[in-house]
N, C-alpha and C positions, 0 to 999 in steps of 0.2 A: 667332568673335567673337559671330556670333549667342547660339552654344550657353553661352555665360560671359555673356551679357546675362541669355539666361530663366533661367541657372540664378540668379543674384542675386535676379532679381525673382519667384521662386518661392519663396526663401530669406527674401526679405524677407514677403512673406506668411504663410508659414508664420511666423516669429518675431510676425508680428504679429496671427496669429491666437491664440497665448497670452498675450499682452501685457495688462496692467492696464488698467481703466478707472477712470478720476478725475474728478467734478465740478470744473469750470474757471471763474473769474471774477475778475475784476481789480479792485480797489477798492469793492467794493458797502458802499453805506451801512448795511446790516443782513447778518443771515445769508438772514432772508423775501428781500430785494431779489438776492443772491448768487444762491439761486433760482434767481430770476424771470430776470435775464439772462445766468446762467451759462448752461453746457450740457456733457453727459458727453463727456469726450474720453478716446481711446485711447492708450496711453502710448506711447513710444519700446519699446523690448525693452528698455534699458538702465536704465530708472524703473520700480522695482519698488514705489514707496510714492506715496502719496497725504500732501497737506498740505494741511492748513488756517492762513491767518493771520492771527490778529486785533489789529490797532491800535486803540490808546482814543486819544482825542483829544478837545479839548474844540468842539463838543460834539457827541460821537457816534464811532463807528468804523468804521473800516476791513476790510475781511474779502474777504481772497485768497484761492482755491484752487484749487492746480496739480499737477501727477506732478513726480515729483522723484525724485533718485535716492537709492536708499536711502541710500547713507553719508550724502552732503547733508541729507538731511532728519532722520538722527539727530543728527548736531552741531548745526541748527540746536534739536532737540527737547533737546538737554543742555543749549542755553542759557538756557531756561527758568529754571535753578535756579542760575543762577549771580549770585553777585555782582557788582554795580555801582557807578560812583560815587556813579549816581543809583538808585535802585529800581526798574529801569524796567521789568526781565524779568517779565512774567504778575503783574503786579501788580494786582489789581481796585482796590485803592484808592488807585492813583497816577492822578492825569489823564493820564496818558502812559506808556502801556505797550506792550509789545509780547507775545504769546505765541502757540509753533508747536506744532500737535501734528502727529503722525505717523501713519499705518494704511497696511496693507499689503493690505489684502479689495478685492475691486471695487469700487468705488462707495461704497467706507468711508467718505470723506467728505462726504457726503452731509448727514447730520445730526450730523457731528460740533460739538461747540461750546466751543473752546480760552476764552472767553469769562466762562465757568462758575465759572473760579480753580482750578478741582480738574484737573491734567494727566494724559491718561490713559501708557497705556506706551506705550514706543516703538516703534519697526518689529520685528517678531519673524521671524527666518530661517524656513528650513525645512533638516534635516539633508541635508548632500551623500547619494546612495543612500539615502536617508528617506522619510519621509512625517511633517507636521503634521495636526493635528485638535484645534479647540479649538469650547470650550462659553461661548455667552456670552447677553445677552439681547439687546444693539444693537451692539454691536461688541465686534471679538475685542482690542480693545486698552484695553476700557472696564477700571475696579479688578472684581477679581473674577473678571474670564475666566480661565479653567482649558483649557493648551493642550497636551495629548501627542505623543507621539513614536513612529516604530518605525521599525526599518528595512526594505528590500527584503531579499529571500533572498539568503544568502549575507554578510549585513553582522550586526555584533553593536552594539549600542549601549552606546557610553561615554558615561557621563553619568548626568541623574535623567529619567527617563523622562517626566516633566509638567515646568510652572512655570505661577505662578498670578502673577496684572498684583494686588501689592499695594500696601499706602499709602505712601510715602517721607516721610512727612512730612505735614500737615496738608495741603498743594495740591499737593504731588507724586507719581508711581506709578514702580514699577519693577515688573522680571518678579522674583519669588523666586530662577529659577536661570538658566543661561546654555544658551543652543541643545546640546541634546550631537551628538557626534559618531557616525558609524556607520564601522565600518573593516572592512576583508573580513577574512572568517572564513579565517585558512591553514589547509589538510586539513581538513577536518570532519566526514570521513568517517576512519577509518580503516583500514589493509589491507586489503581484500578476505579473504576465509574463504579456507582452501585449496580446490582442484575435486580432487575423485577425479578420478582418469583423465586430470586435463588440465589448464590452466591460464584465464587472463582476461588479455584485451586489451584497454586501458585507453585511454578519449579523452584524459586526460594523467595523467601520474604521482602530481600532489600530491592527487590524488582530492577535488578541489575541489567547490564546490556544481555541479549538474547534471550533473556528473562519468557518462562511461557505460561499463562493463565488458561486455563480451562474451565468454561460455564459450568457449574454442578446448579441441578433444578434441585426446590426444596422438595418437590413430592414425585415419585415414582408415577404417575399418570401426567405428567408437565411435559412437556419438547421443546428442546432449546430451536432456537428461531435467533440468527445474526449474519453478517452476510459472510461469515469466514466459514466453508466448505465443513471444517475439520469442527469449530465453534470451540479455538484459540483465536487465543491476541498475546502478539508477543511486541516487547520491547524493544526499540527499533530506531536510529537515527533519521529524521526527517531530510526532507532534500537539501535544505539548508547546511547541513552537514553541520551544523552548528548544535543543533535542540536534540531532544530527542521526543518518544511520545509510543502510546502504542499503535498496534499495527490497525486495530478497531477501535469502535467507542459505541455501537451499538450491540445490543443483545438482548434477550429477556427471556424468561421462562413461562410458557403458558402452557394452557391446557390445547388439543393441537386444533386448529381451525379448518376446516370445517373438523368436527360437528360442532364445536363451543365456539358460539360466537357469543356477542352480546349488543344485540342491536334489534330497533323498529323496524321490520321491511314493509314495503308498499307495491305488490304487482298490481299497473296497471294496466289492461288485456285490453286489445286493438278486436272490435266484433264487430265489423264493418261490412259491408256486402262483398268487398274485393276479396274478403280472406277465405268467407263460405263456411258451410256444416263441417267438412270434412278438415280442412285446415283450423278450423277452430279445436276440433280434438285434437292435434298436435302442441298449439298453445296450452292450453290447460294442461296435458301432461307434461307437457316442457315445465310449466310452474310447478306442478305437484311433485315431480325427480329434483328441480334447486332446494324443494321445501324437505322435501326429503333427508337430503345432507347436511340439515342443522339438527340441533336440539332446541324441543321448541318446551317452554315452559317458562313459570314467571321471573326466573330469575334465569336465563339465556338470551335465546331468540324470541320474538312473537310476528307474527304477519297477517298482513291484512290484504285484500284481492278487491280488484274493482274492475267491473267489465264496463267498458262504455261502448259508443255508438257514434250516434249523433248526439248524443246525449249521456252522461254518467248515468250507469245503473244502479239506484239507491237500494231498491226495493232487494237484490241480490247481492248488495254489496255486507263484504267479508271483516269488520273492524277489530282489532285487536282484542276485544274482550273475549268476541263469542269462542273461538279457539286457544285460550291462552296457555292452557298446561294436556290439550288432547290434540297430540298430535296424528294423529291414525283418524279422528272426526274431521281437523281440518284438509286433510290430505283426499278424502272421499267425497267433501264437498266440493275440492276444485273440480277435479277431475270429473264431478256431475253436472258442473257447471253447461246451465241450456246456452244453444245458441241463441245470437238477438242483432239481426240484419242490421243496418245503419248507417249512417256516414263516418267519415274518419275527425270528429272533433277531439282533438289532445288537449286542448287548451281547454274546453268547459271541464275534462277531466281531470284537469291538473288543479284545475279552481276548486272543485270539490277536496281534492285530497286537500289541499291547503285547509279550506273551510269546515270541514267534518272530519276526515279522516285522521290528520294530522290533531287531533285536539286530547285533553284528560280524558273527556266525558268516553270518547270512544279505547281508549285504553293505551294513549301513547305517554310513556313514562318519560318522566325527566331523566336527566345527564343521563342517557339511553342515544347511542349514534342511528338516528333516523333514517334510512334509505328508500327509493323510491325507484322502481324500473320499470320503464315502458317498454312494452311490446308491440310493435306496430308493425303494417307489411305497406303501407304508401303516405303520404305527404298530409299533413292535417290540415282540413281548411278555414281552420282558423289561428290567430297570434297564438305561438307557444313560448316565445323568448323572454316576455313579462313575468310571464305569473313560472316560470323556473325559473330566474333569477329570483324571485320573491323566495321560493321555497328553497334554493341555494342559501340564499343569504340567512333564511334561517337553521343553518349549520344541518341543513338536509346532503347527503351524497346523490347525486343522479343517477341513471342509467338508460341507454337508449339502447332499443336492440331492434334492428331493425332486418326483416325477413325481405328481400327481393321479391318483387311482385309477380304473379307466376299470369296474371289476364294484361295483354297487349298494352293495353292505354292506360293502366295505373304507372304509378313513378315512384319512386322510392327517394324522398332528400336528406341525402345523408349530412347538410349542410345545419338543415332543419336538426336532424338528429343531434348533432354536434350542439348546438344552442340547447337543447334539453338536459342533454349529460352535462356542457359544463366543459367539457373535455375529449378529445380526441381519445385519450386512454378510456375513457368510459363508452365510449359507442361502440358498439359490435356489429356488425354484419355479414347475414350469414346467406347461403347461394338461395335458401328454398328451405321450406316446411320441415322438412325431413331432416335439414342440418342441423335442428332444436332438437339432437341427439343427445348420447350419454356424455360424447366428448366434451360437447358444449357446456354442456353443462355441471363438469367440471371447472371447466375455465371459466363460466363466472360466477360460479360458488368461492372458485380463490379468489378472484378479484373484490367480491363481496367481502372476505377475512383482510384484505390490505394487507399491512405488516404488524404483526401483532405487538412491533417494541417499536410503536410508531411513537409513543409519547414517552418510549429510551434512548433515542435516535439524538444523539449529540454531536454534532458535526465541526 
């Protein structure tokens, strides 16, 4: 009993903390006297308007003002303009009149003055799931106020989106249009995109406002991969404030990259005089740690190594067949890989992969995404921009990596490098030998996987 008493009179608080406030006074001989012995009272919950009312009488008047409920106090505000036997409705130049106005604001009648002969409008709603906003100079019911509309998310408005308090007549007002309505939006969203690899579990079906989907992969060894943190998408109003749509459109389920990729790679190794015996074992283990992080077999990854010079090394060079499903053979062959002094030609090396490397006969599979990465520590002396755009164009990815030159008079052109990759995102450069660490080699092992919902990516 206790707990249904505080719950009432916390209920009752609460309603009566939103509740109107109305200037109060019963019979004052002026609107100044109204004033003077009135005082601001808080309405009921159930009295959404404020009224003013003024009697002529000879000689002088009368002026009430009370909270009132809104329907009440618009019928008594239609009376105004109605006819009588005698004249008596808001009539200034009857000795006996009566006339009500209406307001819906706090303390709107305040200085209202039904007295005047000019009646302003009536009480104005506010849309169920809406919101009102109106522009006025002293009240929002004076001729002239200008009051809009919108709804809450999820609601679409029927109706005219403003109404303005115009003239009815010489001492009458009305509003131009009527409250509109706001009605919930059904679906707003539509279907979900398909998920590569798996499906969306939906907070309910009709994909309503705030509506939330969740990637489910179809197989327990899959990883969602989308760029929402959580890997939701929810339904959501665009900025247009008109549409709607959800919060993503890419996602997919894959097996996690690295180690599942599914692609041709191509190292091709810088064995130049500048880089030396010692710096050359850091290259080769730099490749054999990236080779590392894949799975290499005929249906994943496959790679293939090519050391040049001054010249492509044929005779040592690595083709996609002879390591295709042994990965632990092709890993001990880099890593054995002899030195071979030389100059820095990229460009004879890049002509080779195009013309041998890159073919059936040597093991490069169709619709298989073909990559190729340079490892270089200085400037090649001769055209590389050619023959990589050639191997670009045929749906190759690049890579340039270039190691800072550690002997005085070598140069590193990172300009050059840029031309090979294709892209600023694709060249790397790193301080020195040493920097073709574990980190590194992380980072372009991811870079190698891209985005794995790269051809779910719907923008």
């Amino acid at each position: 009993m206790k707990f249904i008493l505080l719950a009432g009179v916390l209920c009752f608080f609460a309603l009566s903390g939103n509740a109107l406030r109305c200037w109060v006074c019963e019979n004052a001989r002026s609107d100044a006297d109204c004033l003077k012995k009135g005082h601001l009272q808080q309405c009921d919950f159930n009295q959404q308007a404020c009224q003013t009312e003024v009697r002529r009488m000879q000689p002088g008047v009368l002026v009430t003002k009370r909270c009132k409920q809104t329907l009440a106090c618009g019928n008594n505000f239609l009376q105004n303009t109605k006819p009588a036997w005698f004249p008596t409705q808001c009539n200034v130049k009857s000795p006996s009149s009566v006339c009500r106005c209406c307001c819906n604001e706090d303390q709107c009648n305040l200085q209202i003055d039904c007295n005047s002969g000019i009646s302003p409008c009536g009480p104005l709603g506010t849309p169920v799931n809406g919101r009102r906003e109106c522009k006025f100079d002293e009240n929002m019911n004076e001729r002239g106020s200008v009051c809009s509309f919108t709804c809450n998310p999820g609601y679409e408005l029927v109706g005219r989106k403003s109404t303005t308090c115009v003239a009815d007549g010489a001492q009458t007002s009305m509003w131009s249009d009527p409250v509109p309505q706001c009605t919930e939006i059904k679906e707003p969203c539509s279907t979900p995109y398909p998920v590569q690899g798996g499906t969306y579990k939906c907070s309910d079906n009709e994909f309503s406002v705030d509506s939330k989907c969740e990637i489910v992969c179809d197989s327990p060894d899959m990883t969602t991969y989308s760029r929402s943190p959580t890997h939701t998408f929810t339904c959501q109003e665009k900025a247009n404030e008109t549409d709607w749509d959800w919060s993503t459109k890419d996602g997919c389920c894959e097996k996690p990259c690295p180690p599942h990729a599914f692609m041709d790679a191509i190292f091709v190794l810088d064995s130049s005089l500048s880089v030396g015996r010692q710096n050359w074992k850091s290259i080769v283990n730099f490749t054999a740690s990236v080779i590392k992080q894949f799975d290499v077999d005929s249906d994943t990854s496959r790679f293939s190594v090519l050391q040049f010079g001054s010249f492509p090394n044929s005779n040592s060079a690595i083709d996609f067949n002879k390591f295709a499903g042994n990965k632990t053979g092709l890993v001990h062959a880099v890593e054995t890989f002899e030195f071979r002094a030389g100059g820095t030609y990229i460009g004879r090396a890049l002509n080779y992969v195009r013309d041998t490397l890159l073919k059936p006969e040597s093991g490069d599979r169709p619709n298989v995404k073909n990559v190729v990465i340079v490892v270089t520590d200085g400037a090649s002396e001769d055209n590389v921009e050619a023959i990589s755009q050639q191997i670009r164009a045929d749906d190759a990815v690049m890579y340039a990596v270039g190691v800072k030159p550690t002997q005085r008079n070598d140069n590193l052109d990172l300009e050059q490098l840029e031309k090979i990759a294709g892209s600023i995102d694709r060249r790397f450069v790193v301080d020195d030998f040493l920097a073709l660490n574990e980190q590194f080699t992380t980072t372009l092992s991811e870079s190698l996987c891209g985005s794995p919902c790269s051809l779910n990516i719907r923008l």
